[in-house]
N, C-alpha and C positions, 0 to 999 in steps of 0.2 A: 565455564565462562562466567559463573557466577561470583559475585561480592555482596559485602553489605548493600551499596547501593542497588545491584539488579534486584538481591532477595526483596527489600522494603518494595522497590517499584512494581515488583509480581504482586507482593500480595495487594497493591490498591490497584491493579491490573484485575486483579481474578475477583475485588471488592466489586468495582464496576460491572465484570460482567455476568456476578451473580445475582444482581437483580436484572440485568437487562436481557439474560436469557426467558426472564420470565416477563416479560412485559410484552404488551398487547401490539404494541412497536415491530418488534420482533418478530413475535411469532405470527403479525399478519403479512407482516413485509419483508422478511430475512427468510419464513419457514418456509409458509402454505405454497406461496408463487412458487410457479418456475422460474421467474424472471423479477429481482429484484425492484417494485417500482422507484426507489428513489435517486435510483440510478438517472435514468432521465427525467425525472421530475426535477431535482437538486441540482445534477453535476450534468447538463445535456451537454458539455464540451469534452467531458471524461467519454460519456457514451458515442461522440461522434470520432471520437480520438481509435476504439475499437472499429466503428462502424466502417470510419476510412480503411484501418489496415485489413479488415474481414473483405470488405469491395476490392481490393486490389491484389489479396491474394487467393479467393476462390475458386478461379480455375485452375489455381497452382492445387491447394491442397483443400480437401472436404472437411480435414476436421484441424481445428485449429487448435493448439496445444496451449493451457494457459497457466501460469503459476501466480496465486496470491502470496508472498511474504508478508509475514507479519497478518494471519487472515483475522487474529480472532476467533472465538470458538466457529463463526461461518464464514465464512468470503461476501463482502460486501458486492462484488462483482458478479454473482449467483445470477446466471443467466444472462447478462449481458450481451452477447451474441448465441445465435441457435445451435450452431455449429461448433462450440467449444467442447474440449476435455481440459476442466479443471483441476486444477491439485492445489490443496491449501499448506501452509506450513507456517507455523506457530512454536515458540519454547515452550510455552504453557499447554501445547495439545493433551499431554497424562491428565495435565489437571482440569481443562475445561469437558472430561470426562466425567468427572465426578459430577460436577454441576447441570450437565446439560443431557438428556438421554437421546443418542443418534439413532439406534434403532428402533427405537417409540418414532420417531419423526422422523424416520429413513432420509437421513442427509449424514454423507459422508464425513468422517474424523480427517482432521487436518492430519497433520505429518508434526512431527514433533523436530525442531529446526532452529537454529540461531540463525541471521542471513548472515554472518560469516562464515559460516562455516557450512554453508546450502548441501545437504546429502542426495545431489542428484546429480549424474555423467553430463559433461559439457556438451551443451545445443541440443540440449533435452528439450524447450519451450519456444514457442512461436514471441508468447508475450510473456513478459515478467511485470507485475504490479507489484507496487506496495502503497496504500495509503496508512498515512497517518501512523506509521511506524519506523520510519529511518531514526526518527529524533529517539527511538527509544534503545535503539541498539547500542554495544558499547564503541564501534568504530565506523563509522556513517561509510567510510571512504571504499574499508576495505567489506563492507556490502553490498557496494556500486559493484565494488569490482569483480564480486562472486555472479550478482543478478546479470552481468555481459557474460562470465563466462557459461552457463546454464543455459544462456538465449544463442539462439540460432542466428548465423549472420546474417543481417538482413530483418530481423526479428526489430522487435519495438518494444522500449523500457518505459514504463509512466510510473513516475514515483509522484503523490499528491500527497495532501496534510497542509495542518494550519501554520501558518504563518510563524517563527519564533514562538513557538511551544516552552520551551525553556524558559523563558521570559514569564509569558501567562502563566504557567503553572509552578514559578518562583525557584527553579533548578529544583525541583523535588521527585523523587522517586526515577520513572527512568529515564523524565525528561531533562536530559543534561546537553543538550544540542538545537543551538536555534539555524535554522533551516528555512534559506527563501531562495526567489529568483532573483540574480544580479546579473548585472544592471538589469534596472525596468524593459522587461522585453517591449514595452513599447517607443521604448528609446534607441533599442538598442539591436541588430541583426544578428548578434553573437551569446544570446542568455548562458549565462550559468547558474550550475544548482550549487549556492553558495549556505556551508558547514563550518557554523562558528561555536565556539566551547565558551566556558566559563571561564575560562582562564586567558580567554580572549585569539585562542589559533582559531586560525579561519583556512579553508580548503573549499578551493573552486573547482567544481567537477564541468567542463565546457566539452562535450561530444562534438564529433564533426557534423555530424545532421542532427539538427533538435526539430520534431516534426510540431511540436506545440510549447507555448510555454506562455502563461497567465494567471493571474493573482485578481480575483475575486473576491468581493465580499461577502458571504453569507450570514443568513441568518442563524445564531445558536440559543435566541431563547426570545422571550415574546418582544424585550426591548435590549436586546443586542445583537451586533455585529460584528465577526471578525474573519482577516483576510483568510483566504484556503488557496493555496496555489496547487497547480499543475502543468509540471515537466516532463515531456513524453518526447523520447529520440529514436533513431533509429541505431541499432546496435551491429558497429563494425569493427571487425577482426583481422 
């Protein structure tokens, strides 16, 4: 599934995260914890988005099954409920081997994965996540369509990331997809996860239950701000 454009976009992929494997960022917040703090420090609506579906299915099941796409050499979601089994999955997992040592710092190697083509038996996962990586894929669409089939009915999809990516970082490398919530969910009772190209097609993804949907401003550096949205439904079959 590779071309020119994926190769260039890996390798400033694998640029970023060979210094941020080594940075004090990281390895006090991504390694040492059980439980990632920025999770509820940053995003406490991503973390309530888990909280809610972990309260509501507890007596059903003890251990909740959870899939990060697109993790990164770690899962940004590492710890997020007590009671999870993780699996990460990344294109880049061979090569964020070389860069990062997992058994020196006993945390598990993703799965080596394009979300099109997810290598795991359908309603395998309770949750499927992706932040901040739909916009990097080559088919936004048909990765929805993979993370519903691998999620369990009834299960819960939250795809989050920055606002038209594609845009900020000027269609370069493998951001070729700007990616927001349409209409303003606060307009509107019906959100969609709205997938636009460069060449100007656009593809509205509208689930029958969207259990969250909001666009945020955060902070990315001492005097800026840019939106981050999060769309979290429930996945029916």
């Amino acid at each position: 599934m590779e071309n020119q454009t994926t190769t260039d976009g890996f390798e400033h992929e694998l640029g970023f995260w060979g210094w941020f494997v080594e940075s004090p960022r990281f390895l006090i917040n991504w390694v040492r914890p059980k439980q990632n703090p920025e999770i509820r420090a940053n995003h406490p609506d991503v973390a309530k988005c888990f909280d809610d579906f972990a309260a509501a299915r507890n007596q059903e099941w003890d251990i909740i099954d959870v899939l990060d796409v697109g993790s990164g050499a770690l899962p940004w979601i590492k710890g997020v409920l007590p009671n999870m089994r993780l699996t990460a999955c990344d294109p880049l997992a061979d090569e964020y081997q070389k860069i990062f040592d997992y058994d020196a710092h006993e945390q598990q190697r993703p799965v080596k994965a394009f979300a099109e083509s997810l290598p795991f038996d359908d309603n395998s996962f309770d949750i499927v996540h992706c932040s901040n990586a739909l916009d990097h894929t080559q088919n936004p669409y048909k990765a929805i369509l993979e993370m519903e089939r691998v999620c369990r009915p009834g299960g819960m999809i939250l795809i989050q990331g920055f606002e038209n990516e594609a845009i900020h970082e000027d269609w370069k490398g493998l951001h070729q997809w700007n990616i927001s919530i349409y209409p303003d969910p606060e307009k509107s009772s019906t959100p969609a996860l709205a997938v636009i190209s460069k060449g100007g097609y656009v593809s509205a993804h509208r689930p029958k239950e969207v259990i969250y949907a909001n666009t945020n401003l955060i902070q990315t550096g001492p005097h800026t701000e840019r939106n981050w949205f999060v769309f979290a439904y429930k996945n029916q079959k």
